[in-house]
C-alpha positions, 0 to 999 in steps of 0.5 A: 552286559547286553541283553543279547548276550544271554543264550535263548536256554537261559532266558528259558531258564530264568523265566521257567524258575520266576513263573515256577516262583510265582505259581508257587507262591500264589498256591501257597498264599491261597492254600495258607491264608485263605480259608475257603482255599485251605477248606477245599485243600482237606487235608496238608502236610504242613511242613511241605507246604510252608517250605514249598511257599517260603521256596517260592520267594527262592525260585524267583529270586533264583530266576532274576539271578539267572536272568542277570547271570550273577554267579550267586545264582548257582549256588541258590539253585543248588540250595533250592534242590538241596532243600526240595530233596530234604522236605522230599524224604522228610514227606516220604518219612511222614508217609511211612510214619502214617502221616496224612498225605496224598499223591498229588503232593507226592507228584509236586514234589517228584515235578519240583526236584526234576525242574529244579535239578534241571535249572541247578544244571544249567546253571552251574553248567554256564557258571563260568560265563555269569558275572561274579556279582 
């Protein structure tokens, strides 16, 4: 397959979910394993956390997938909101347990499921033009 036969949305796409990956990665990386980072951080919901970090490796591996159009692309997307809406309701569950939490994680999340719903989108949209690989 020739490069110019992906569509501009689905370089967009792709590079929107590797550079997501990557930032994801890094702030997790940093938060987890660094611990002035983590000291600054205060308090974390843990969970979220090591999903959203251990997703990241997902949303680049998601982004090549795209990029390379292979049909196994859709279903990683899929699995990547899927498990996004659960840590979701399973930090809402935190919340009204008492948990610790604080809304800047509450608009990550609500920013990971838009983008991550919007890239599901397209690519099931435009399954049936990638490569059965």
């Amino acid at each position: 397959m020739n490069i110019k036969d992906r569509s501009i949305v689905t370089w967009m796409v792709s590079l929107v979910a590797i550079i997501f990956g990557l930032m994801t990665l890094r702030s997790g990386f940093m938060t987890l394993f660094v611990p002035e980072t983590r000291a600054v951080s205060g308090d974390v919901v843990l969970f979220v956390l090591w999903s959203n970090f251990i997703m990241g490796f997902a949303y680049i591996a998601a982004g090549m997938g795209i990029f390379m159009r292979r049909s196994w692309a859709k279903n990683l997307s899929l699995a990547i909101v899927a498990i996004t809406l659960f840590t979701y309701a399973a930090f809402g569950v935190n919340i009204v347990a008492g948990g610790i939490w604080k809304m800047k994680t509450v608009k990550a999340m609500a920013v990971r499921t838009v983008v991550w719903l919007g890239i599901a989108y397209h690519t099931v949209s435009s399954t049936k033009t990638m490569n059965r690989n």
